[in-house]
C-alpha positions in Angstrom: -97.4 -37.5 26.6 -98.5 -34.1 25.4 -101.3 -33.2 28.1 -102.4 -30.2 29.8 -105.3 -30.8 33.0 -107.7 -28.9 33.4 -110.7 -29.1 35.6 -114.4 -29.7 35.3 -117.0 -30.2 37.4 -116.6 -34.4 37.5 -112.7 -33.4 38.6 -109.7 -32.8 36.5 -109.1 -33.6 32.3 -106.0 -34.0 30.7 -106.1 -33.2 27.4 -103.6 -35.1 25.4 -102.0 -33.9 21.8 -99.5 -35.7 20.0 -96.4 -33.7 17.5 -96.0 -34.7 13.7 -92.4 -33.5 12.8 -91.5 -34.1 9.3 -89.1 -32.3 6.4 -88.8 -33.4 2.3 -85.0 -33.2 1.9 -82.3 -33.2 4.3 -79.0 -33.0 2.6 -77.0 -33.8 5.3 -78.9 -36.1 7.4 -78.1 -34.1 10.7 -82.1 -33.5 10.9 -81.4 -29.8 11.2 -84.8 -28.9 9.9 -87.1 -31.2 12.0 -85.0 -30.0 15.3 -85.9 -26.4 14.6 -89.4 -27.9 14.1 -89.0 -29.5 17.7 -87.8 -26.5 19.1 -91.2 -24.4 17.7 -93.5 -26.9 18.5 -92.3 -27.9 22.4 -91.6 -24.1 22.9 -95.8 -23.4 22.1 -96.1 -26.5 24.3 -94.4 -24.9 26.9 -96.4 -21.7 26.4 -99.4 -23.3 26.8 -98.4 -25.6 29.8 -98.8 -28.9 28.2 -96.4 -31.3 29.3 -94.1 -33.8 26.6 -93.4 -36.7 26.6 -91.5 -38.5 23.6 -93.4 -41.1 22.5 -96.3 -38.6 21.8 -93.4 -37.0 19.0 -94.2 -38.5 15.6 -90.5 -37.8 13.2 -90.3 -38.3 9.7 -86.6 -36.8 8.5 -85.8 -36.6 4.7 -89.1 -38.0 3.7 -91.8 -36.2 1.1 -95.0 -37.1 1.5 -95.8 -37.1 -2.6 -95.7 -40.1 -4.7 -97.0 -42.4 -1.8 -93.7 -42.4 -0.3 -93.6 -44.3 2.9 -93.5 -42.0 6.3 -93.3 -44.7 9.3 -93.7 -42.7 12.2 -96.9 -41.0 10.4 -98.5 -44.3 10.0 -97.7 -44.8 13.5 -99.4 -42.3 14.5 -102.5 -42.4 12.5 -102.9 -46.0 13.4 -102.9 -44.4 17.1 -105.7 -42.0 16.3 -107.8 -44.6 14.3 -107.6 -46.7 17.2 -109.0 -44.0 19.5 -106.0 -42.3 21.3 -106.0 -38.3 21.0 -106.3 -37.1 18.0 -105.1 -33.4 18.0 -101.7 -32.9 16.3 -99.3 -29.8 16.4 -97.5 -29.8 13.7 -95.5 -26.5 12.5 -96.8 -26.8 8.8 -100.5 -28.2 8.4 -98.7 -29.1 5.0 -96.4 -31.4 6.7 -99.0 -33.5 8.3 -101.7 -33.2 5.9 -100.7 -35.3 2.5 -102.1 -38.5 2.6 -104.5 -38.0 5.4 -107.6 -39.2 3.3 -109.9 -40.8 5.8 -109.0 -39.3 8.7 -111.0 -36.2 9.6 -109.3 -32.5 10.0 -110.1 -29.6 12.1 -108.6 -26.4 12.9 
């Protein structure tokens, strides 16, 4: 999990985010480009002491989002936000999380 506590008058809050990772077209399938993604996005984590865990790191390698392409481990983690887990998402390029997210609401 992606969660950083902070405190509050009631006691402490851990606010949890969860990572979309995704590139169009890997030519050599060694996921080169979504690792340097990784690397960006759990190195601002780390800058901004939130902790990860992996199941809260969403993947989609060698997969555009035009054309209604499929992207499993987006619509994994949309069905986690519909169903009321966190809902922020780091992503390294709001483009990469952002086509084909009709009906689910977005915020800077």
């Amino acid at each position: 999990m992606l969660s950083r506590a902070t405190t509050s008058s009631t006691g402490t809050i851990t606010e949890q985010v969860l990572v979309y990772l995704r590139i169009s077209e890997d030519r050599t399938g060694e996921e080169a480009g979504v690792e340097r993604q990784r690397d960006d996005c759990l190195s601002l984590c780390a800058r901004l002491g939130l902790d990860v865990a992996e199941p809260d790191v969403f993947l989609d390698n060698d997969t555009s989002a035009y054309l209604d392409k499929k992207r499993p481990d987006f619509a994994r983690m949309l069905a986690r936000i519909k169903l009321g887990e966190p809902s922020p998402v780091l992503c390294r390029s709001y483009a990469g999380a952002s086509t084909g997210c009709d009906g689910v609401s977005r915020s800077a």
